[in-house]
C-alpha positions as CSV (number, residue, x, y, z in Angstrom):
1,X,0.0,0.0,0.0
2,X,0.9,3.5,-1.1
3,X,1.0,6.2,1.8
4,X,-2.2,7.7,1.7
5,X,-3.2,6.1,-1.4
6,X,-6.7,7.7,-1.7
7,X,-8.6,4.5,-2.9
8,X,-7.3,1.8,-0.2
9,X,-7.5,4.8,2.4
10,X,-10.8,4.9,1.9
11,X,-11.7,0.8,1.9
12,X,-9.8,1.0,5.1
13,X,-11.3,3.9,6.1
14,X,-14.6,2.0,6.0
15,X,-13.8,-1.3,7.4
16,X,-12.4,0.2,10.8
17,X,-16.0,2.5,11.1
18,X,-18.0,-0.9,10.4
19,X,-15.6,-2.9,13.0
20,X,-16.3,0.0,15.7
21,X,-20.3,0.1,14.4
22,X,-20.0,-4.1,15.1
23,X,-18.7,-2.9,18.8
24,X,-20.7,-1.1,19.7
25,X,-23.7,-3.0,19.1
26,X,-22.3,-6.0,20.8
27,X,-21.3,-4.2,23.4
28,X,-23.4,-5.6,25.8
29,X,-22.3,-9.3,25.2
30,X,-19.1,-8.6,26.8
31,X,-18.0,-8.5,30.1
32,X,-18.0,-5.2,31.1
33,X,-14.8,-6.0,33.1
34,X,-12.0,-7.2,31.4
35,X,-11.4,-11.0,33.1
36,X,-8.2,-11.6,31.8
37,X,-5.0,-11.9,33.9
38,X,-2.0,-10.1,33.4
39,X,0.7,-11.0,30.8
40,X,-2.1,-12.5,28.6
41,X,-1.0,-10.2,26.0
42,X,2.6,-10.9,25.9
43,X,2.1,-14.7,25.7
44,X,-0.3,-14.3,23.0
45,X,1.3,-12.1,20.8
46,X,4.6,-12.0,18.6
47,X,8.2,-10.9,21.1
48,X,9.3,-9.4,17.9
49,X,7.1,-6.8,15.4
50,X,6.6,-8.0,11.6
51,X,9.1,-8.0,9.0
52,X,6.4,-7.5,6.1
53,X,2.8,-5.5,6.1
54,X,0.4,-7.0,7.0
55,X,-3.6,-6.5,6.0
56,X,-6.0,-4.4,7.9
57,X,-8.3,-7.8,7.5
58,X,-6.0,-9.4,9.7
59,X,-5.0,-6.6,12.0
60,X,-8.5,-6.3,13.1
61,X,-9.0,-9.8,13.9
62,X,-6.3,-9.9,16.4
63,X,-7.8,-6.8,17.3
64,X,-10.8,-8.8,18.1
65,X,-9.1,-12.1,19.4
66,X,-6.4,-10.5,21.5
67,X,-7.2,-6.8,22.0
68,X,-10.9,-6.7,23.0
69,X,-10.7,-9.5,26.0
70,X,-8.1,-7.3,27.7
71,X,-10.6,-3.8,27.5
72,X,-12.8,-3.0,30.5
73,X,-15.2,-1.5,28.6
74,X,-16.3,2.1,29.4
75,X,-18.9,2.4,26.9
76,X,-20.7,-0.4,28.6
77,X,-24.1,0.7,29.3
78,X,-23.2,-1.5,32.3
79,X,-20.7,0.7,33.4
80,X,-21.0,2.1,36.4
81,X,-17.6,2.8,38.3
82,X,-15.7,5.9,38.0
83,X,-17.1,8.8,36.2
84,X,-17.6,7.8,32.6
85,X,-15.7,8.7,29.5
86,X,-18.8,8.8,27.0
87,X,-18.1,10.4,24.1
88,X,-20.6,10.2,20.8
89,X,-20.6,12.5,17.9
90,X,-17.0,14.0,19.3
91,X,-15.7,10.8,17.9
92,X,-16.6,11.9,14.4
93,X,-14.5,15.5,15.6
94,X,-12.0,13.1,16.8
95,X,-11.5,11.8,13.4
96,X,-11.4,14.7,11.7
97,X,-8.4,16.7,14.2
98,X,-6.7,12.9,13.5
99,X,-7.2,13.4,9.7
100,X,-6.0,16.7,9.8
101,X,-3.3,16.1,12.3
102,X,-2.5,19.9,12.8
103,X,0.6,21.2,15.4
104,X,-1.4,24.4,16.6
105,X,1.3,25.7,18.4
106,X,1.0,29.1,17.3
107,X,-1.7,31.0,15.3
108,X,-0.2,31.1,11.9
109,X,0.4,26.7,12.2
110,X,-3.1,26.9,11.8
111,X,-5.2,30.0,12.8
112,X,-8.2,27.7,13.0
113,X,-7.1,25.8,15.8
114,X,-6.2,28.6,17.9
115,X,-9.3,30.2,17.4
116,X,-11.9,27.6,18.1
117,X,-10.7,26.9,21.1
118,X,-11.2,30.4,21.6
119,X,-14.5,29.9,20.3
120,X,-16.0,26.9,22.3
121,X,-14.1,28.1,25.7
122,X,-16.6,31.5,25.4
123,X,-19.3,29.0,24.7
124,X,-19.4,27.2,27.9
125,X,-18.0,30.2,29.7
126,X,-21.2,31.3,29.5
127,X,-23.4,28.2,29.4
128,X,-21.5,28.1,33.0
129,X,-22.4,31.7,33.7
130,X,-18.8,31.9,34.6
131,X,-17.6,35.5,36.1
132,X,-16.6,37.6,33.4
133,X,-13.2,38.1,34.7
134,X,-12.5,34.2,33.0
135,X,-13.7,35.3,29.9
136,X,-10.7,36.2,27.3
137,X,-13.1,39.1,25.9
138,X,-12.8,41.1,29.1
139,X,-10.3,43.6,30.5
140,X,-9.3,41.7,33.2
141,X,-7.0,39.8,31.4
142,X,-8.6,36.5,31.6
143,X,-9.0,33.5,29.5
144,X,-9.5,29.8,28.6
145,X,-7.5,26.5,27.3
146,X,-7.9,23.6,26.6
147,X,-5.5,20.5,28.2
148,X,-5.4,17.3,28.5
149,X,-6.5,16.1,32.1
150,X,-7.1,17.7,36.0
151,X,-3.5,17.1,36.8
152,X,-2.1,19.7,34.2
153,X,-4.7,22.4,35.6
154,X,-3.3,21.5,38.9
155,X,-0.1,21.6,38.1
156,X,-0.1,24.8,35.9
157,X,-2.3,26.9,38.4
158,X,-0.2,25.7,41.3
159,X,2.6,26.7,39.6
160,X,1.4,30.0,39.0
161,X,0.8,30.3,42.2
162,X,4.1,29.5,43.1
163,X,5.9,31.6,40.8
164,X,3.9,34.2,42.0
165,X,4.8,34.0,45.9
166,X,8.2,33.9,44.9
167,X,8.8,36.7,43.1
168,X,7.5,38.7,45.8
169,X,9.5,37.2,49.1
170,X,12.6,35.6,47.0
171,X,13.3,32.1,46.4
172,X,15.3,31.3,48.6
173,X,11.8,30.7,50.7
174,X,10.3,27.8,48.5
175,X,10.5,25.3,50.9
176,X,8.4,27.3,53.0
177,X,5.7,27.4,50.5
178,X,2.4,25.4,51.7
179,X,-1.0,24.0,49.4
180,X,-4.0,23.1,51.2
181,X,-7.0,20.8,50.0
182,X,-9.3,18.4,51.8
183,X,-8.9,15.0,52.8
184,X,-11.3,14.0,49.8
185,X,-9.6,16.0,47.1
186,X,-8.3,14.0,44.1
187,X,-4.9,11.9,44.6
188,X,-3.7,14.1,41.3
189,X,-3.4,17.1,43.6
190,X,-0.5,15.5,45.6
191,X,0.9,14.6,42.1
192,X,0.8,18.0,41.3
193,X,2.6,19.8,44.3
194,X,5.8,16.9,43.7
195,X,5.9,18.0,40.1
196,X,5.8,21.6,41.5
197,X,8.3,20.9,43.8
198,X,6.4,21.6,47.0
199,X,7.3,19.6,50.4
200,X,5.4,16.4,51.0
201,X,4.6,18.0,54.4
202,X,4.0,20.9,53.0
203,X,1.1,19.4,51.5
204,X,-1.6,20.4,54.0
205,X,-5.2,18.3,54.0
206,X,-8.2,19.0,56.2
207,X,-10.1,16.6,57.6
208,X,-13.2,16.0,56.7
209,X,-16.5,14.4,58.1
210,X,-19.6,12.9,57.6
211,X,-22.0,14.8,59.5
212,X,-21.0,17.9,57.2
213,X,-21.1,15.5,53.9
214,X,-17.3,15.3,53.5
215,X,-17.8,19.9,53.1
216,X,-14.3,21.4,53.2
217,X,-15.0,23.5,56.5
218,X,-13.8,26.8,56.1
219,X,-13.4,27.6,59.8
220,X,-10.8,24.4,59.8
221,X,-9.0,25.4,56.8
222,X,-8.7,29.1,58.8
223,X,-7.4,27.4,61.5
224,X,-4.8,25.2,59.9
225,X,-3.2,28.2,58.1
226,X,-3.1,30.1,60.8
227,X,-1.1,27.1,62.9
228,X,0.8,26.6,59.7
229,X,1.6,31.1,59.6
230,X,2.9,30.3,63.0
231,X,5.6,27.7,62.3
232,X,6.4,29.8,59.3
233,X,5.3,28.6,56.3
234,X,3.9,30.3,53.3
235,X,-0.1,29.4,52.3
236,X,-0.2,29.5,48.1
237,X,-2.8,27.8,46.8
238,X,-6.1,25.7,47.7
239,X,-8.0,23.1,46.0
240,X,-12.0,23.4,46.0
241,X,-13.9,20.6,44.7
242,X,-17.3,20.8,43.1
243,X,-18.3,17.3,43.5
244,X,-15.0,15.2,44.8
245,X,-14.5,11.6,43.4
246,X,-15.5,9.7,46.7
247,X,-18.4,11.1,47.2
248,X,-19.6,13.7,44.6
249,X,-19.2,16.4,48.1
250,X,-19.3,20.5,47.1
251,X,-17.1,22.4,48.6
252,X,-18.2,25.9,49.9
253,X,-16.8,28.3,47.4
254,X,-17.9,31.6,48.8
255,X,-17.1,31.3,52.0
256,X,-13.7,29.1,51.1
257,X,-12.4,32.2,48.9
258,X,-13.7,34.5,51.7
259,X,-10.9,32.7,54.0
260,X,-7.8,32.3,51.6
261,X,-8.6,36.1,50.1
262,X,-6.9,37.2,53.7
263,X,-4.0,35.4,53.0
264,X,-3.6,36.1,49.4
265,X,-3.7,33.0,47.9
266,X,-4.4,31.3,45.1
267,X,-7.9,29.3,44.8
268,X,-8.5,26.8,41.8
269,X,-12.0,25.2,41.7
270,X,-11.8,21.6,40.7
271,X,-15.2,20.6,39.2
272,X,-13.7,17.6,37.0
273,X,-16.7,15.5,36.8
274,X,-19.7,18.3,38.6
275,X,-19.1,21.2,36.3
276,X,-20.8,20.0,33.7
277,X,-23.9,19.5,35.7
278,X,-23.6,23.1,36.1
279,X,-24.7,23.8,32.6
280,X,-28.2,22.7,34.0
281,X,-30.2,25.6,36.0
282,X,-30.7,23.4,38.5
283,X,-27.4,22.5,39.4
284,X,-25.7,25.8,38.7
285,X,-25.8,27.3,42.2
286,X,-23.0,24.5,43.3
287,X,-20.6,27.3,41.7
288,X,-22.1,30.1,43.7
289,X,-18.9,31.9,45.0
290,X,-16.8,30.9,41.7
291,X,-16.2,35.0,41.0
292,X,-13.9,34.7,44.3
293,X,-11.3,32.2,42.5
294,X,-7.9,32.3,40.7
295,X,-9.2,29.5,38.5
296,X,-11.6,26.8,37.4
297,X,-12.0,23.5,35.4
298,X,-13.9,21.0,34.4
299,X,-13.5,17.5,32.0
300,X,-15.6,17.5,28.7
301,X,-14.2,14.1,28.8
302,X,-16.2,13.1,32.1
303,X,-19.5,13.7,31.1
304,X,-20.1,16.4,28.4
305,X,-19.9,13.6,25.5
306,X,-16.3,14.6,24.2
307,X,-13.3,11.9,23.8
308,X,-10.5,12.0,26.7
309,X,-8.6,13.6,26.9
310,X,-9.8,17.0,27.3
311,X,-9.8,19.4,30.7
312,X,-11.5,23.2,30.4
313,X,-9.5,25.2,32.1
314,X,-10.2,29.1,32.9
315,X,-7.8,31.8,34.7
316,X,-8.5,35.0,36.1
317,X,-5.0,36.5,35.5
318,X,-3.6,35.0,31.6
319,X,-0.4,36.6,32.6
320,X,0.5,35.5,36.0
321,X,-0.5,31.9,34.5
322,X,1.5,32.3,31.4
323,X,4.6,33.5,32.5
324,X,6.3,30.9,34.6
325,X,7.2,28.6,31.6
326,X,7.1,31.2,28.7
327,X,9.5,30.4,26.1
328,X,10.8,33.0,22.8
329,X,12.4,31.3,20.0
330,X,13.0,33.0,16.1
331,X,11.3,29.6,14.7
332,X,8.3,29.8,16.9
333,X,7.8,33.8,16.0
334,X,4.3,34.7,15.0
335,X,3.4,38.4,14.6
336,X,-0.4,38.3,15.2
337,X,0.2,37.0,18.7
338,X,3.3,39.1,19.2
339,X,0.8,41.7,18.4
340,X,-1.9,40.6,20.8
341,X,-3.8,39.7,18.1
342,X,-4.4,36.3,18.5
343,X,-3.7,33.7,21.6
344,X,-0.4,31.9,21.8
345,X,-1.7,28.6,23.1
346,X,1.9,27.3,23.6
347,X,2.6,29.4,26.4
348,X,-0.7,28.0,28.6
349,X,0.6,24.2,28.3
350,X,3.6,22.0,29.3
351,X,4.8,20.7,25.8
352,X,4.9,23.4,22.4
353,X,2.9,21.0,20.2
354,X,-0.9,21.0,20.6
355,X,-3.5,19.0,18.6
356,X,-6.5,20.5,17.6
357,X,-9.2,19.5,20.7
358,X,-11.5,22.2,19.5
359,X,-13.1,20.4,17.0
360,X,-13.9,17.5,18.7
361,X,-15.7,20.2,21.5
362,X,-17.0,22.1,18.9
363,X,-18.8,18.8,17.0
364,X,-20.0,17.7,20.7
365,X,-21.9,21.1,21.5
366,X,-23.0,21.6,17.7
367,X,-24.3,17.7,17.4
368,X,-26.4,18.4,20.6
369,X,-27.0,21.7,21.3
370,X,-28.2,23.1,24.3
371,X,-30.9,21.4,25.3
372,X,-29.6,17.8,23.6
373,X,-26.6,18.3,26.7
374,X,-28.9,19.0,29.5
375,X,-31.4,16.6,29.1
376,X,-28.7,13.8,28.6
377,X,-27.5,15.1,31.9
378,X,-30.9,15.3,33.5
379,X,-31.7,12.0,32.2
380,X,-28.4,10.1,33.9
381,X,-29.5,12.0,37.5
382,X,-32.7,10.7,37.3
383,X,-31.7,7.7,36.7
384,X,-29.1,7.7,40.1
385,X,-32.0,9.2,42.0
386,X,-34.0,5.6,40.5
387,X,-31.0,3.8,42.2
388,X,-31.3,5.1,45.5
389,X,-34.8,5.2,45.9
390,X,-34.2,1.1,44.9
391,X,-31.5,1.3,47.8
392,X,-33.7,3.2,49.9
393,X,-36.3,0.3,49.8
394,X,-34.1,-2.2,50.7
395,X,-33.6,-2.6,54.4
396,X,-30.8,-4.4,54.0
397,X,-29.2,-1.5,52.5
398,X,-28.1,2.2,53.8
399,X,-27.3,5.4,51.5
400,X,-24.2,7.0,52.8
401,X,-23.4,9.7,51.6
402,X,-26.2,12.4,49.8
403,X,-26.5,12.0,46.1
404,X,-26.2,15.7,44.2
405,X,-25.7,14.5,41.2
406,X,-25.7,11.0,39.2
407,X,-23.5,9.4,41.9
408,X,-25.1,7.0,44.5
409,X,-22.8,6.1,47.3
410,X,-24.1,3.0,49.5
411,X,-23.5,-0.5,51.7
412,X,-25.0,-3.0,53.1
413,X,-25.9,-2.2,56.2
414,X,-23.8,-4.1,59.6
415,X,-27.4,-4.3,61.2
416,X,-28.1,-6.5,58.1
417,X,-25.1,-9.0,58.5
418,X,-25.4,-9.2,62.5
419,X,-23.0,-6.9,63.8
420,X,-23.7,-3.3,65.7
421,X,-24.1,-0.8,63.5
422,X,-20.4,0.6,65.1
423,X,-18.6,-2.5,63.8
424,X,-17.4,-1.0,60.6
425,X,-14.9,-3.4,60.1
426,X,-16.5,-6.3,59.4
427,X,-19.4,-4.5,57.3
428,X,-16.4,-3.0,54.9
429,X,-15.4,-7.0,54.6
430,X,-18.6,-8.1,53.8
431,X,-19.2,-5.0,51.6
432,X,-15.6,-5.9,49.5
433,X,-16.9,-9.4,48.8
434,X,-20.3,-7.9,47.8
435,X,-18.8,-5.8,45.2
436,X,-16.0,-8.4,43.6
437,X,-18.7,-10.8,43.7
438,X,-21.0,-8.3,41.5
439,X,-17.9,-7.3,39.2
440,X,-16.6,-11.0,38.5
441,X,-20.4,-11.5,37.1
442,X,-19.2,-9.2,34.7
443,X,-22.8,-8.2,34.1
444,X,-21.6,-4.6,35.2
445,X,-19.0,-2.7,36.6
446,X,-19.0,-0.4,39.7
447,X,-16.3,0.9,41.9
448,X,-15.3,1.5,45.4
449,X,-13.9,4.3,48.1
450,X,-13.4,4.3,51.7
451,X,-14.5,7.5,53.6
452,X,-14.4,8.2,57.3
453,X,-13.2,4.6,57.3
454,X,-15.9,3.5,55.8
455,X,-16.1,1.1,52.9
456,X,-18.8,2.3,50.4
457,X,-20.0,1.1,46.5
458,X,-20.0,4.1,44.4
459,X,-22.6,3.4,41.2
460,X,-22.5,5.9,39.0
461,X,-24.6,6.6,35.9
462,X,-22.7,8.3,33.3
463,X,-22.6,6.3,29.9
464,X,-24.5,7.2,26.8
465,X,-25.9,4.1,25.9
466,X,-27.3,3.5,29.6
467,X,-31.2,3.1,30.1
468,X,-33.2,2.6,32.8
469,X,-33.2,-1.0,32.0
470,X,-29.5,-1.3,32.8
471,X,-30.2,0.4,35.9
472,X,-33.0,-2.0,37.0
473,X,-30.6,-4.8,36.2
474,X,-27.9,-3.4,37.9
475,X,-29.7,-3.1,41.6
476,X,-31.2,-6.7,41.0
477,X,-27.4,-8.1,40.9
478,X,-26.6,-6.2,43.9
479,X,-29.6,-7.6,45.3
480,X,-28.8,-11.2,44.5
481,X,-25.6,-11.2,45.4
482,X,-26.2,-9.5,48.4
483,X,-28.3,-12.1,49.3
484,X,-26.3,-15.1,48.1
485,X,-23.5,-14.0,50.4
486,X,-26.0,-12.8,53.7
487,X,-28.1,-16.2,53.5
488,X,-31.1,-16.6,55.4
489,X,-30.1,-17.7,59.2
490,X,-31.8,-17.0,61.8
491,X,-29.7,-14.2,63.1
492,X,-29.7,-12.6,59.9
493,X,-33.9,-12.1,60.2
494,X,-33.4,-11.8,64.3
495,X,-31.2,-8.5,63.3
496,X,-33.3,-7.6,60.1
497,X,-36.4,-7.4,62.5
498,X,-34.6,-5.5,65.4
499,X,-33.6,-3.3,63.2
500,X,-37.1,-2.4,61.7
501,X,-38.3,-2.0,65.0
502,X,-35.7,0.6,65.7
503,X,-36.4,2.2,62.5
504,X,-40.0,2.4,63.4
505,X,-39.7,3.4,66.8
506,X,-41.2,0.2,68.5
């Protein structure tokens, strides 16, 4: 085959669409899971690559034999761990930014690039009804980008922040420098402050509880810095979450940015998987007090229909988050953003090369529209809020943790498997064995966290294909299994009948 050869491009072309169109409507005949064990892959393939090409035809059949068994497969309508990576019609955008296969890493590589993203950052800057200070068309000097995942916001904003202290009090004082988030804020924030160079104990995280839904207190935080101002070091930077991984918990923005506005720091607002639930009227007052932050983001990826990877990121200040790793070169030179004509998109990013996201974004919001997007979004909450009224019926079972959005945290209860209800170890066992049990059906797919100490399934509704029919079926394999594993001994409906008594006061 010819590079490029237009004719066999094109055959090719086709039979990859028709072996994805074949996926996708089997889908549901495999385990959601993957079941295999690791190394299957290197004893099944070749320990040395081909000497001679080798036909598509046969490419794709190994793809079939050997590569599907090993995918857990997030486009499962079964799937229900995480938060899900759904994309639809941005697959077709995907295509076309992998046809065109663009380096936009300055306006004049290819103007389009750089000014889509401009385009569809405005776009959901005010489906957000984000303060206008994040918008690139106001004074303030704000603006939009797209990356790749959480962890670059984190570690770009954090670095801003860093660069910032330091060029005020000298840097000789950067191990003095302190970050603050809760005990429920992603893992990727710790990732960030090593990249950033911050002190493990430097990195500060306040506890949280389950009587304030796992809130970021701002009276704690206010306390810690203040214990922390007193040894010495420096507060930078604070993590906010809008619906933390755990638990789907919202931090209190207003307040929060209230508390760290006295020390001068740094607030990004992490709303990875929440934010866009936020397009919705409904849900938009979880970013009441967003105006007070540095910065904010969210993942198209997560829930917005748009292939990974790709993380919205807005900033108050362009040039304080610009100019730590700003770079001039002669080869790189481009007079309309010299001129402040256009955005130079290699400056807001770790590497210089960027691929051209936009379009994928851009064929996501056009496909759907407004109104396509929210009632997606409504339909996946109603759908959780179907799950936990099943929980909720089930006296077997306890809700722990409220669900705000399509995330329904929950156990079986230790009244229901004979211990006191302050035995938590034993329940987290028997809740551990309740969920690989469910898993290895590989019927569907949910995930796990422990919180307070407390073991807890986390189902979460997410996918595009999912109906309410894969919800139903879901909760009646929790329900099986939950029973196959409790039995039915005595003891077990002794404690199932104290326990209703309690529960209605007799």
């Amino acid at each position: 085959m010819k590079p490029l050869d237009p004719v066999e491009f094109r055959r090719q072309g086709h039979m990859v669409i028709d072996f994805l169109a074949d996926y996708y409507q089997n889908i549901e005949k495999y385990p959601v899971l993957s079941q295999v064990k690791p190394g299957y892959l290197l004893e099944s393939l070749p320990d040395c690559a081909p000497t001679y090409p080798e036909s598509v035809e046969a490419i794709l059949k190994d793809v079939q034999k050997d590569i599907i068994p090993g995918i857990t497969h997030w486009q499962s309508p079964n799937f229900f761990a995480y938060f899900a990576c759904s994309p639809t019609s941005s697959f077709l955008g995907e295509m076309l930014l992998n046809g065109f296969n663009v380096v936009g890493f300055n306006w004049v590589s290819s103007p389009a690039a750089t000014e889509l993203e401009i385009v569809v950052m405005e776009w959901l800057s005010k489906l957000l009804q984000l303060p206008p200070t994040f918008s690139s068309s106001s004074d303030g000097g704000g603006g939009g980008v797209l990356l790749g995942t959480t962890c670059e916001a984190l570690v770009w904003t954090m670095l801003a922040a860093k660069e910032k202290t330091l060029d005020q009090i000298g840097r000789e004082n950067t191990y003095k420098l302190a970050v603050y988030c809760s005990d429920q804020t992603h893992v990727c924030f710790q990732k960030a402050a090593k990249i950033i160079g911050i002190q493990p104990e430097n990195v500060r995280k306040v506890l949280t509880t389950r009587s304030t839904n796992f809130q970021l207190s701002p009276k704690s935080l206010d306390e810690m810095i203040k214990r922390d101002l007193e040894v010495g070091l420096i507060p930078i930077y604070l993590c906010a979450t809008v619906g933390t991984t755990s638990t789907t918990a919202v931090d209190p923005l207003a307040t929060l940015c209230e508390v760290t506005s006295k020390y001068n720091m740094w607030v990004h607002v992490d709303a990875a998987y929440a934010g866009t639930a936020c397009l919705c009227p409904e849900f938009r007052h979880f970013l009441d007090g967003v105006e007070g932050a540095s910065s904010f983001s969210f993942n198209a990826h997560k829930w917005l229909l748009t292939n990974l990877a790709c993380c919205c990121l807005w900033v108050r200040n362009k040039s304080l988050f610009t100019k730590p790793l700003s770079t001039n070169s002669e080869m790189l030179a481009d007079k309309a953003t010299e001129s402040g004509k256009a955005v130079g998109y290699k400056e807001w990013q770790i590497s210089l090369s960027r691929r051209f996201q936009a379009l994928k974004l851009w064929m996501a919001l056009r496909s759907y529209g407004v109104t396509g997007l929210r009632e997606r979004i409504r339909k996946h909450v109603k759908m959780a809020k179907d799950f936990e009224g099943f929980v909720n019926m089930d006296t077997r079972f306890e809700i722990m943790a409220p669900r705000y959005f399509s995330l329904v945290c929950f156990r079986v209860s230790p009244y229901a498997i004979g211990k006191h209800l302050d035995n938590d170890h034993e329940a987290n066992e028997f809740n551990q064995k309740l969920l690989e049990s469910v898993n290895a059906t590989g019927r569907a797919y949910m995930t796990n966290s422990v919180v307070g100490g407390v073991y807890i399934i986390r189902f979460v509704v997410g996918v595009a294909l999912t109906e309410d029919r894969h919800v139903e079926m879901a909760w009646k394999l929790v329900q099986s299994q939950a029973t196959s594993l409790l039995g039915t001994s005595t003891l077990l409906k002794t404690n199932l009948c104290n326990h209703l008594k309690k529960q209605l006061g007799m």
